[in-house]
Every structure is written in C-alpha cells, then in structure tokens.
C-alpha positions as CSV (number, residue, x, y, z in Angstrom):
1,X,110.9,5.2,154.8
2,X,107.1,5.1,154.2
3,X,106.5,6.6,157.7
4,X,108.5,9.8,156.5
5,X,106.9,10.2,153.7
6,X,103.8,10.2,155.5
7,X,105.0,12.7,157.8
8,X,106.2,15.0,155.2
9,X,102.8,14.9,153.1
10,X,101.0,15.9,156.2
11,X,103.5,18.8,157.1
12,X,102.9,20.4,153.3
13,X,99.4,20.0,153.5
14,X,99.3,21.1,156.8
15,X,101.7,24.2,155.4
16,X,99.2,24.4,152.2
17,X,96.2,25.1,154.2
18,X,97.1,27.2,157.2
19,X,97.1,30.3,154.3
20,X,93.4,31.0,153.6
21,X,91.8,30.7,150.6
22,X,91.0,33.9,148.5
23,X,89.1,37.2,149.4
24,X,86.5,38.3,146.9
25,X,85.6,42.2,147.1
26,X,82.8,42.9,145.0
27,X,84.9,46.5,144.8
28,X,82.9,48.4,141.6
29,X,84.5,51.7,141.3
30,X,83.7,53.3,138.3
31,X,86.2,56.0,136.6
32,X,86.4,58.2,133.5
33,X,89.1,55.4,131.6
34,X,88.2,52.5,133.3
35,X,85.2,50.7,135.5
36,X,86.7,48.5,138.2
37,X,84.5,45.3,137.9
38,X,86.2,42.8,141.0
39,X,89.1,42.1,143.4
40,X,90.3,39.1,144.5
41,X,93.1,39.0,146.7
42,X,94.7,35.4,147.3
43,X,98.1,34.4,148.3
44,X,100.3,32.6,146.2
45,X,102.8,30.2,147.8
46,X,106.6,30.0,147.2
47,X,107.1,26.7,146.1
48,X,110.3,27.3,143.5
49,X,108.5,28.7,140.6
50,X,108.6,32.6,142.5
51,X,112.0,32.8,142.9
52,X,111.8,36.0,140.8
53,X,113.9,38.9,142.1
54,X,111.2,40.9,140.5
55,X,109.6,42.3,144.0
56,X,105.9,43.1,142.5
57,X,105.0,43.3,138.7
58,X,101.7,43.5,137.0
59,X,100.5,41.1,134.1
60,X,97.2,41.9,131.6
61,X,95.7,38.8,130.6
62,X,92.1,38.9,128.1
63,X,89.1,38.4,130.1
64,X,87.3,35.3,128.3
65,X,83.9,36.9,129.8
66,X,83.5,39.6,132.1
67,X,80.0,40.2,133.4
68,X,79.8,44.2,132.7
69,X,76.9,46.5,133.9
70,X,74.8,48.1,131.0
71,X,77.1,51.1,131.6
72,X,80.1,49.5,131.2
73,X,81.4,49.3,127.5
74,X,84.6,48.5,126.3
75,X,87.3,46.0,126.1
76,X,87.2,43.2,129.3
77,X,90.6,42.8,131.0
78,X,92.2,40.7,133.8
79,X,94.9,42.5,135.5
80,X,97.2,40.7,137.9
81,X,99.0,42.6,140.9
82,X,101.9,40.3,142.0
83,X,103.1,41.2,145.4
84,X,106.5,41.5,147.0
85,X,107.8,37.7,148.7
86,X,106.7,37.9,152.2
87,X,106.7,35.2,155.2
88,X,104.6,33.4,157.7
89,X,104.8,36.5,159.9
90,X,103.2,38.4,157.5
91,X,99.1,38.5,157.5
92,X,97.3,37.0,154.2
93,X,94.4,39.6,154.9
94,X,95.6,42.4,152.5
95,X,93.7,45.7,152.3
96,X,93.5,47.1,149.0
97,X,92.1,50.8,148.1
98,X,91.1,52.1,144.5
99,X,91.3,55.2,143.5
100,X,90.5,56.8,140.2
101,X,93.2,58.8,138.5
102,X,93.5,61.7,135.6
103,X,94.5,58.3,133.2
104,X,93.2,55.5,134.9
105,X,93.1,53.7,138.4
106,X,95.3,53.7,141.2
107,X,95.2,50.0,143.9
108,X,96.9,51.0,147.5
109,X,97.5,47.5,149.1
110,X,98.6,47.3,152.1
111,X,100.4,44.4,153.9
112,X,100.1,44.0,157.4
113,X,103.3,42.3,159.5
114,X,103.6,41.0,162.9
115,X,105.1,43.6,165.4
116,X,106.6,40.7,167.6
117,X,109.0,39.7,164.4
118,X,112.6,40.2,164.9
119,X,114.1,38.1,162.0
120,X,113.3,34.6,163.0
121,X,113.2,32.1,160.5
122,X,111.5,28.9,162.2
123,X,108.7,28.3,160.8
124,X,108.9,30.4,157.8
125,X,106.5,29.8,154.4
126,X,107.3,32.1,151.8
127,X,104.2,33.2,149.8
128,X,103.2,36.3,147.4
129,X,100.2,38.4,147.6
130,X,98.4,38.1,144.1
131,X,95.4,40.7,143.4
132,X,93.2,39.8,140.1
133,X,90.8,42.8,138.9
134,X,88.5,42.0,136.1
135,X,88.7,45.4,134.7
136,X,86.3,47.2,131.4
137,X,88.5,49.8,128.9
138,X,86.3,52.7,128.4
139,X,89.6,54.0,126.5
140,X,92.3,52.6,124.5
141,X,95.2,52.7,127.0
142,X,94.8,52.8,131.0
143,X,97.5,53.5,133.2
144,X,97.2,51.0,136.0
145,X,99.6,51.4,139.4
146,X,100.3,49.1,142.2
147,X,101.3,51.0,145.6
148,X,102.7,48.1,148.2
149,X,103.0,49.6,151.1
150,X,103.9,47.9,154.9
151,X,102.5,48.7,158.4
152,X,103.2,46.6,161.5
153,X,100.3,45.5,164.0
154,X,101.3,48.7,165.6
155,X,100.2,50.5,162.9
156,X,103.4,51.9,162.0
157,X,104.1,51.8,158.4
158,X,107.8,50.5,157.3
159,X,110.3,51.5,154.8
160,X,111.6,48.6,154.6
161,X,111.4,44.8,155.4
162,X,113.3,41.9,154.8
163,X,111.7,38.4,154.6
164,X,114.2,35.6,155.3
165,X,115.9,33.2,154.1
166,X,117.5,34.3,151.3
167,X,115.6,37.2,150.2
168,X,117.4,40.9,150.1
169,X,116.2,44.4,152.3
170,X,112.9,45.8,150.5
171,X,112.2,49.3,150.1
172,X,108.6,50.3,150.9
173,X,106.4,51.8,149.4
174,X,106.5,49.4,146.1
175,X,105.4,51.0,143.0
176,X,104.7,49.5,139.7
177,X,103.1,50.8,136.8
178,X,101.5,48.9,133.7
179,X,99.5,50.6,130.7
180,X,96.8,48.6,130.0
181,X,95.6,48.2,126.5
C-alpha cells in the first residue's frame, strides 16, 4: 500500500507542475475611467472546488496596496477574470488585449487549443484560466468586460468547444460583464 501512495503523490505533483506558473504583463493602458495598472494570467487547476457551471465570471476584490503612477488617482481595485473549464489540450499561454471603452475597459483573451484534439479524454487535467488586474477608479463605477474567445493552432477561431469529462458544449465568444465600484 505504501508503494501506491507513493506512485500517486508523484503522478499529482507531476500533474501540478506540468501547468506553468503565472504570466506577469506589465500591461499599463491608461483610459478616461480607469488606468490598467497589471495582468497576470495563471491557470487555476480543477481539483473539486471549480465544479461551477458558471463558464467565466468576474470578481472585484480591494487592492490592500496598489503601486499607482503620480497620474493615477482614485480607488485601487483587483479584478478577477475567471475563465471557462478547459483541458490538457488546451495551451496555458493565454493572450489577453485591453481596450479602452466609452465607460471603462474592455480584456479580449484568447485561448489557444490543440488542432490534433478530437475528444480524447486520456490524459485530461481540467484547469481555468484566471486573469488578476490591479486596476485605479478614476470614476465611481467602471464597466469592466471579459471577451473569451477560442482559436485552434490553425488559427481558426471556434464557436464552440467542449472539454471532457463531464462538462457541456460551450458557446464562443464568452462574454461577461461586471461594474466595478
């Protein structure tokens, strides 16, 4: 018995570090309602707590301290971009793209899967996308929107995906909207 246990501590670790660790973008984009301090975009494994049939949602946390620019005033915010479930055939590396908007910001993140899937389920590790933005309120409410969107290796972008076991069809492009206060 002490031999499997062994085995199956090395198989999670071995699970646990084959995703890489977090990108930090140094991604200042400064708009009329809000000023776009960081990114960081890290995968979040599915280890029973994501079980969420929520597909992508946004949460708004305080920032404790947020180093701002001498331009920068206003309230610090954390915003956190939860992604759709995706698999082991889906790249970590997600590209994100701000865009400034009449009311706030806009992040485009795009998720990049393997061309050669065809619904195979050996190997699979479920994991989320997360995107934190340390964000500064230059006005009271900010409208902040999440575009998920899907593209093979190929570069053809999907309209929808499945990831397997037990998770349904997903329509692409994912959008969520949050005000941000």
């Amino acid at each position: 018995m002490p031999v499997f246990a062994g085995v199956a501590i090395v198989c999670l670790l071995g699970l646990l570090l084959s995703l890489p660790h977090a990108q930090e973008m140094n991604k200042t984009n400064t708009c009329a309602e809000v000023e776009v301090q960081s990114v960081k975009v890290s995968p979040e494994l599915e280890i029973g707590i994501l079980h969420d049939p929520t597909p992508a949602k946004i949460e708004t946390i305080p920032a404790e301290a947020l180093e701002t620019t001498p331009s920068a005033s206003g309230k610090a915010v954390t915003v956190i971009a939860l992604g759709p479930v995706l698999g082991s055939m889906d790249s970590p590396g997600i590209k994100t793209d701000l865009a400034c908007t009449a009311k706030g910001v806009v992040l485009t993140a795009t998720i990049t899967r393997s061309a050669n899937y065809h619904g195979a389920v050996r190997q699979n590790q479920n994991w989320r996308p997360r995107i934190e933005m340390a964000l500064a309120l230059r006005q009271a409410e900010v409208t902040f929107e999440v575009i998920w969107r899907m593209r093979l290796t190929t570069g053809a972008e999907l309209d929808h995906a499945q990831t397997p076991p037990s998770y349904p069809d997903q329509q692409y492009p994912i959008t969520v909207t949050a005000m941000v206060r």
